[in-house]
C-alpha positions in Angstrom: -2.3 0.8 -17.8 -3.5 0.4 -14.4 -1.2 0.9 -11.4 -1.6 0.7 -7.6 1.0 2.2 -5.2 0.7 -0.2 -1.7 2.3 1.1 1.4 2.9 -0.9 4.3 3.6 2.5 7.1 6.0 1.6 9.9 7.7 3.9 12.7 11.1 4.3 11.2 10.8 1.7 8.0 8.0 0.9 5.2 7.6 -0.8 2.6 5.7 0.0 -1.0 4.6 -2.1 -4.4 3.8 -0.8 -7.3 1.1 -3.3 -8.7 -0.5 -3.7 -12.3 -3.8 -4.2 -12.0 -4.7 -5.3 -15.5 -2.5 -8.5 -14.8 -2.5 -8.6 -11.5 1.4 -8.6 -10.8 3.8 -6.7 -9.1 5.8 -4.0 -11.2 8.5 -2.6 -8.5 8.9 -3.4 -4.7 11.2 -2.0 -2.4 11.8 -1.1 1.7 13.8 1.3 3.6 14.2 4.3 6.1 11.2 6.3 6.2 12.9 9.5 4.7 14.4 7.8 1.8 11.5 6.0 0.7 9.4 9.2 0.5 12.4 10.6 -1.7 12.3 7.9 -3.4 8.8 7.1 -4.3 8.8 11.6 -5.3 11.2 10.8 -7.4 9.9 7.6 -9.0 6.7 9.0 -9.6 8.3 12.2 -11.6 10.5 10.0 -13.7 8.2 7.7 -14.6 5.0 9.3 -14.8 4.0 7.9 -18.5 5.4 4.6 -17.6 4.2 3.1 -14.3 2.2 6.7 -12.9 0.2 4.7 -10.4 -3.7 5.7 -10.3 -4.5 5.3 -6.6 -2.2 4.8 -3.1 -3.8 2.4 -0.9 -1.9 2.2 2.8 -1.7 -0.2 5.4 -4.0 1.7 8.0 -3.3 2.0 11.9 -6.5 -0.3 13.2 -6.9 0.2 16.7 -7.2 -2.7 18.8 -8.5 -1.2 22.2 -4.4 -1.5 23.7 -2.4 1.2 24.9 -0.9 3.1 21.9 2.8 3.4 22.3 5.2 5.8 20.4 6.2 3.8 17.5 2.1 4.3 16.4 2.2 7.6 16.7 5.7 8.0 14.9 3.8 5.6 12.1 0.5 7.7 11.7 2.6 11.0 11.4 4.3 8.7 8.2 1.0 8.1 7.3 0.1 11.8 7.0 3.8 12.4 5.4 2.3 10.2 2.5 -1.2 12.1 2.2 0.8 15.0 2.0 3.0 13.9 -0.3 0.0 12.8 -2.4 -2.2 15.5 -2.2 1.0 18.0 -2.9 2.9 16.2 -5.5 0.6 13.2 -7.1 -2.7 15.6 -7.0 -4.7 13.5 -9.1 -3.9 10.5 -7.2 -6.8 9.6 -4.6 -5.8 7.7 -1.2 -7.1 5.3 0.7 -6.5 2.9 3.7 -6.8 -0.7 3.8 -7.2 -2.6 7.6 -5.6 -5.5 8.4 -7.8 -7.0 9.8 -10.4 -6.6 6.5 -7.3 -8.1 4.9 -7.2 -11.1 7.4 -10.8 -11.6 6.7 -11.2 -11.4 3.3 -7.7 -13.3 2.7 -8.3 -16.0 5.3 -11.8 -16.1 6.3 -11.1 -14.6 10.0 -10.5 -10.8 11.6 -8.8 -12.3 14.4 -5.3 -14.0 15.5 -4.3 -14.6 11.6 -0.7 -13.9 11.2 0.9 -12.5 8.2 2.5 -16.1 7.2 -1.2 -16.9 6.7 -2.0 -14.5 4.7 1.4 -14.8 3.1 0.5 -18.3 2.3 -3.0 -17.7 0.9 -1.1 -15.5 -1.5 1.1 -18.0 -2.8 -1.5 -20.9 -3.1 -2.9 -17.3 -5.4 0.2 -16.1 -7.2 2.2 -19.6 -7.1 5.7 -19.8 -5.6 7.9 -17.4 -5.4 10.3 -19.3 -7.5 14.0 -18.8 -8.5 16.9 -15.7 -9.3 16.7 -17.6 -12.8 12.7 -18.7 -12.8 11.4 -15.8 -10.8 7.5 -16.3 -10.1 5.3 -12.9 -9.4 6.7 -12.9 -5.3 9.9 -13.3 -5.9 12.4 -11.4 -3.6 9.4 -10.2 -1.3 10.5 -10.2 2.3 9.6 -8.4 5.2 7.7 -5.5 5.6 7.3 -5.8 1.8 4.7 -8.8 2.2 2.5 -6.0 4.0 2.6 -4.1 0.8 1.6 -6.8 -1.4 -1.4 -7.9 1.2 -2.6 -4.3 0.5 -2.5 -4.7 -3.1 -3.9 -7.9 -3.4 -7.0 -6.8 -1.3 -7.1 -3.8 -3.9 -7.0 -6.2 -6.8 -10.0 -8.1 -5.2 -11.8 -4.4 -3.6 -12.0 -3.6 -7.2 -13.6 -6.8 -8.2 -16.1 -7.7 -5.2 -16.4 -3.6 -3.7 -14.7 -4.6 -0.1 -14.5 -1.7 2.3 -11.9 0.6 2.1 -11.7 4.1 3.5 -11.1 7.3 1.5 -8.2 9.8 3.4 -8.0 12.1 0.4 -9.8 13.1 -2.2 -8.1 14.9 -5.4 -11.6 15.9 -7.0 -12.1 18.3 -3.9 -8.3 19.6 -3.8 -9.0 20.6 -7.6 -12.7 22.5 -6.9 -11.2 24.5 -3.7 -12.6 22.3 -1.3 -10.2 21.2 0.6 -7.0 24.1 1.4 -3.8 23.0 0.1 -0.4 23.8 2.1 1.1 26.2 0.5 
C-alpha cells in the first residue's frame, strides 16, 4: 500500500488528503483550525500506522508572485514549518516535499498563469468523474473548500510519479537518520 498525505497550508485553516496511490483515490479528507488538524493528522498517523501510514507529505507551497507579502503568508509558512517539524519529529521516515501552484496550473491546465482553482477543479472531474451522490458517492465526493487544494496536490503527485514533474524536497529523513541534519530535541 501506497499513501500520500496532501496538505493545502493556510493562515489559520488547511486542509489534508490521504491519497492511495496504487488506485489513485482518495482514502480520508478533512479541514479545520490549524492546531487541530496538526493533532489530528499526530494522532491519525499513530493509530493507523499499519493501515493507511502515508509514505510521503507533499504541501501546497507558498509561490511568490513578486507582491507585497502580507501577514496571513507569513502566519501560513510558519504552518508550513509546523508540518516539517511535525514530520521530521514524529513521521521520521516520511520525506516532504512542496508542490507550486502554479506547476499544478500548468501541468493540470496547460497554463502557469490566471487559472483558477475551478479550472483545475474541473480538469479533475473530467479525470476522476463526478463527484456523485451521499448514496452513489464518486472518488470527489464531499470535497469542498480548501480541501480541493489538497486533492490538486495529490493528483500532481499521482502524475509527478508517473511523468517526474518538479517538485522540491524540504526534508529529508535519510539525512535525519545518518546525523546530518540536528534534530530538535
Amino acid at each position: 500500500m501506497n499513501y500520500i498525505l496532501a496538505v493545502d497550508p493556510g493562515p489559520s485553516v488547511f486542509a489534508w488528503a490521504i491519497w492511495d496511490l496504487d488506485k489513485d483515490s482518495m482514502v480520508a479528507f478533512h479541514q479545520g483550525p490549524n492546531q487541530e488538524m496538526l493533532d489530528m493528522l499526530d494522532e491519525y498517523f499513530s493509530l493507523n500506522r499499519n493501515q493507511f501510514r502515508w509514505s510521503t507529505v507533499a504541501i501546497e507551497g507558498v509561490y511568490y508572485y513578486g507582491k507585497i507579502l502580507n501577514r496571513e503568508t507569513f502566519e501560513t509558512l510558519k504552518l508550513i514549518g509546523r508540518l516539517i517539524q511535525l514530520a521530521e519529529d514524529r513521521w521520521e521516515e516520511v520525506p516532504v516535499y512542496e508542490v507550486y501552484y502554479p506547476d499544478v496550473a500548468l501541468h493540470l491546465c496547460g497554463s502557469r498563469s490566471k487559472v483558477a482553482q475551478s479550472n483545475i477543479n474541473a480538469k479533475l472531474a473530467d479525470r476522476y468523474g463526478s463527484k456523485g451522490t451521499k448514496n452513489s458517492p464518486g472518488i470527489l465526493y464531499g470535497i469542498h473548500d480548501h480541501i480541493w487544494s489538497a486533492v490538486h496536490v495529490a493528483a500532481y503527485w499521482v502524475d509527478h510519479k508517473k511523468y517526474n514533474l518538479p517538485v522540491t524536497l524540504v526534508s529529508r529523513p535519510e539525512y535525519i537518520a545518518q546525523g546530518g541534519i540536528q534534530k530538535r530535541g
